[in-house]
C-alpha positions in Angstrom: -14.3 12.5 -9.2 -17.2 10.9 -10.9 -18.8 7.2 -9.1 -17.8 4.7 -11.1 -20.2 3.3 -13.7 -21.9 -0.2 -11.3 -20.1 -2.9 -13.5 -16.4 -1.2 -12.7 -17.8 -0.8 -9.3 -18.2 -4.3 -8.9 -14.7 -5.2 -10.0 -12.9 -2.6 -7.7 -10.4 -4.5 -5.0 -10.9 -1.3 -3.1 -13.2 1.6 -3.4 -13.3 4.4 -1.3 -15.9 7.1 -1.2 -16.7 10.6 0.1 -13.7 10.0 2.9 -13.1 11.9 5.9 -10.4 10.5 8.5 -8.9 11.9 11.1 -8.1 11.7 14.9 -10.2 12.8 18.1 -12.9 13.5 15.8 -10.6 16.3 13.7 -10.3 15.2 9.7 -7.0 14.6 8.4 -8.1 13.5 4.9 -11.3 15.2 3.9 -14.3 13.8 0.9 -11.6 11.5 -0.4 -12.7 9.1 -3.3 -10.2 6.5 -4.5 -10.1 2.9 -6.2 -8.1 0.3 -6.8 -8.9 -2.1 -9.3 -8.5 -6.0 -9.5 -4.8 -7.0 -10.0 -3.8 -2.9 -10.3 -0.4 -1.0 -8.7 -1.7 2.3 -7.5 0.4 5.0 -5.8 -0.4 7.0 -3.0 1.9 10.2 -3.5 2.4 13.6 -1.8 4.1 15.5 0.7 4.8 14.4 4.6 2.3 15.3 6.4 -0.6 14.8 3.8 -2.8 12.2 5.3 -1.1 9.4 3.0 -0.6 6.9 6.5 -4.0 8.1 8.1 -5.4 6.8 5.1 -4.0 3.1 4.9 -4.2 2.5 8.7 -8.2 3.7 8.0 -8.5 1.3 5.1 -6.7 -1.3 7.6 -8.9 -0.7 10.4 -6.3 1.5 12.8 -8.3 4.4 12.5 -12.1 4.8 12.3 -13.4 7.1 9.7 -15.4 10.1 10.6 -17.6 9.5 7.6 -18.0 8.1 4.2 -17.2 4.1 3.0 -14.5 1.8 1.8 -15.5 -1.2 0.1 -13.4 -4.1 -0.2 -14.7 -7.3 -1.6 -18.1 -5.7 -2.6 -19.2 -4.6 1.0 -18.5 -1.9 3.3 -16.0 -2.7 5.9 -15.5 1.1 7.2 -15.0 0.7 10.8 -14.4 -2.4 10.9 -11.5 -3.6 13.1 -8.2 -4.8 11.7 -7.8 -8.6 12.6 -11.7 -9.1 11.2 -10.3 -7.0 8.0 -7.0 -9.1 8.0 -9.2 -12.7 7.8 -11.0 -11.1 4.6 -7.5 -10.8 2.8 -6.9 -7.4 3.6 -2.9 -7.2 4.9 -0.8 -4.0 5.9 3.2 -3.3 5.4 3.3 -0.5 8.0 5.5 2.0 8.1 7.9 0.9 10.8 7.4 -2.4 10.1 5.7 -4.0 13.0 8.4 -7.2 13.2 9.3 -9.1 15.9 12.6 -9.1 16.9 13.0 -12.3 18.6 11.6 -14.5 15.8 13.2 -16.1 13.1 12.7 -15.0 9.3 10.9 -18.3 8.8 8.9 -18.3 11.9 7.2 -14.6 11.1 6.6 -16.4 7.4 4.9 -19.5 8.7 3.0 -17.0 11.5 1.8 -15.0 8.6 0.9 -18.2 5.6 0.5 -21.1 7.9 2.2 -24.6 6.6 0.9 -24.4 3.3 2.6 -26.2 0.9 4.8 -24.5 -1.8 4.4 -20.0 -0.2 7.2 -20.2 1.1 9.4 -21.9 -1.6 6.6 -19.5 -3.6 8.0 -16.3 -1.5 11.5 -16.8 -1.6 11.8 -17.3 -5.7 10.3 -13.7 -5.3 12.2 -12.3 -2.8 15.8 -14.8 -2.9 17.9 -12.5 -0.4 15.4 -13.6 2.8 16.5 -17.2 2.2 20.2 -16.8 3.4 18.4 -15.4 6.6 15.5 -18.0 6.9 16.9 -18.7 10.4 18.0 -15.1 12.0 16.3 -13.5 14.3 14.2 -10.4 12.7 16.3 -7.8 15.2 19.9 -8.8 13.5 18.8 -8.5 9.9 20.1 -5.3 8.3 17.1 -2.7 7.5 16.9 -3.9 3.4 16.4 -7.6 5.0 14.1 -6.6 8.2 11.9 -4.1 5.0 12.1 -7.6 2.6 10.7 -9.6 5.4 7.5 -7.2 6.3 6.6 -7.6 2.5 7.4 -10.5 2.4 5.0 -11.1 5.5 2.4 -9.9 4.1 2.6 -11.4 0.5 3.1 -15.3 2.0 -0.8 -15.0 3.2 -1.5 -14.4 -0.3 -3.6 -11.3 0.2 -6.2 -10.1 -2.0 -5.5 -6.5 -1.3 -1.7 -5.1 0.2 -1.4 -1.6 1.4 2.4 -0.7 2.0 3.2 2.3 3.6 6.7 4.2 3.1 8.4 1.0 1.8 12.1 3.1 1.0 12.0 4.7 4.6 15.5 4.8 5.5 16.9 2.3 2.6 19.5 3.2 0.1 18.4 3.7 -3.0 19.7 0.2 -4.8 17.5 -1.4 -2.2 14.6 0.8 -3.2 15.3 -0.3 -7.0 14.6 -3.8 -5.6 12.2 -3.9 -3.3 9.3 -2.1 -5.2 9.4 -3.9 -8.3 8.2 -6.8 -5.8 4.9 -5.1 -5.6 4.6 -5.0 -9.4 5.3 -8.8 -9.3 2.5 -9.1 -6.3 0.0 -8.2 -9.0 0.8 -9.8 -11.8 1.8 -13.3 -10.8 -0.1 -13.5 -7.3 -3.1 -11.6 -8.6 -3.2 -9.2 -5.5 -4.6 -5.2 -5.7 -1.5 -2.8 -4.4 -1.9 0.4 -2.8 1.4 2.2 -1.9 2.7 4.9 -0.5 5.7 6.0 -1.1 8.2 8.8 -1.6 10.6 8.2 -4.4 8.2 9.3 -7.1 9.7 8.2 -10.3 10.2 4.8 -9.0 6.7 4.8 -7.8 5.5 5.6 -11.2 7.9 3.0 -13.0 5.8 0.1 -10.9 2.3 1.6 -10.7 -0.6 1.2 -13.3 -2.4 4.6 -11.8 -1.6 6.9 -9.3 -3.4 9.6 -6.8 -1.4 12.8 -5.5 -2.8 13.9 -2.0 -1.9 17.7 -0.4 -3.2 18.5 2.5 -5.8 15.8 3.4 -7.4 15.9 -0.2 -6.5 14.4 -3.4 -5.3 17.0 -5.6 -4.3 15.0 -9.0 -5.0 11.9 -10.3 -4.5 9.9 -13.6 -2.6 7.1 -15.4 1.0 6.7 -14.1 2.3 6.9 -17.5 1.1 10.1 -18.2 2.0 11.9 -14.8 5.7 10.5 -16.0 5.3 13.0 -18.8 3.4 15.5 -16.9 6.1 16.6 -14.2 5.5 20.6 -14.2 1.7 19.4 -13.1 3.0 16.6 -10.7 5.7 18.8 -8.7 2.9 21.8 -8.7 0.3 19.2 -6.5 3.0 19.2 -4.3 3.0 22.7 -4.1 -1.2 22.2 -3.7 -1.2 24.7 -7.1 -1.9 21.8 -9.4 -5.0 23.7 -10.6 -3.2 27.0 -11.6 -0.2 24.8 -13.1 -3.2 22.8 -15.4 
């Protein structure tokens, strides 16, 4: 993939170049390049096992890169560790959540956005079904409530960029239908850059402005969500890591 021309570099939330990632010094994802511009829904697709989580928890600061950048804000925060990434309005919806079970609904949200006045009034009108639970404990919500909550975690800090990993995990479908139209709304109205994984794919692309397929630790297909819609023979052969021969 071609570096952007400067002035689209300079309006990238996130921009990731030549990235390797891995564990014990042994790649995972190999010479990735990815971006995510200002106020865009991108989708991180592909099969389990493809390096979509090792790359967010890099971008988050989990992991340390074996080589290459990611720029977020204009500089290069590879490396960098995760509560320093956090205070430059980076914020992470893990996969299994990362809640605490003993806390209320409305004590993780003022944890996460302070007492500011109006995010969580702000937060709920997005996400209504966390009100009725403002005061139970995180362990005794029902997995649709304890997924709402993480997002909503993470949204109440107003971040500039969100990286959600597996959001459906283990949800029914009607709660999937909900939940990541959310992220859609994170853009437009609170202005934040999205980066998701996720497996439902047609949802995915429903919600996303652009979207990367990754097989095997490398990205295999990339384009404009609407046109991988239309282009499913091509999208279900990157699965397949033939997307080349399917072309």
């Amino acid at each position: 993939m071609p570096t952007p021309p400067e002035s689209d570099r300079a309006a990238d939330a996130l921009l990731i170049e030549d990235l390797s990632t891995g564990y014990l010094g042994i790649p995972v994802v190999r010479g990735m390049h990815l971006r995510v511009g200002a106020g865009e829904v991108v989708a991180l697709l592909g099969p389990n096992g493809a390096g979509k989580t090792t790359t967010l928890e890099t971008i988050a600061g989990l992991v340390k890169p074996i080589s290459g950048s990611i720029r977020h804000g204009g500089r290069d925060i590879a490396g960098q560790s995760a509560h320093v990434l956090a205070r430059t309005g980076l914020a992470l919806v893990p996969e299994g959540r990362a809640l605490f079970p003993g806390l209320t609904v409305r004590e993780h949200l003022r944890l996460a956005g302070g007492r500011r006045a109006g995010r969580e009034s702000e937060l709920l009108e997005m996400l209504p079904e966390l009100r009725k639970c403002l005061h139970r404990k995180a362990g005794l919500l029902s997995g649709g409530e304890q997924q709402m909550l993480a997002i909503g975690r993470a949204l109440v800090s107003r971040p500039r960029l969100l990286l959600v990993d597996e959001m459906s995990l283990g949800l029914a479908p009607v709660i999937v239908e909900r939940l990541l139209p959310v992220l859609r709304r994170a853009a437009d109205e609170m202005g934040a850059s999205v980066l998701f994984v996720e497996q439902h794919i047609a949802l995915a692309l429903e919600v996303s402005d652009r979207a990367y397929v990754l097989n095997h630790g490398r990205i295999v297909l990339d384009g404009a969500a609407s046109d991988l819609r239309e282009r499913r023979e091509i999208l279900a052969a990157s699965y397949l890591g033939d997307a080349a021969a399917a072309a």
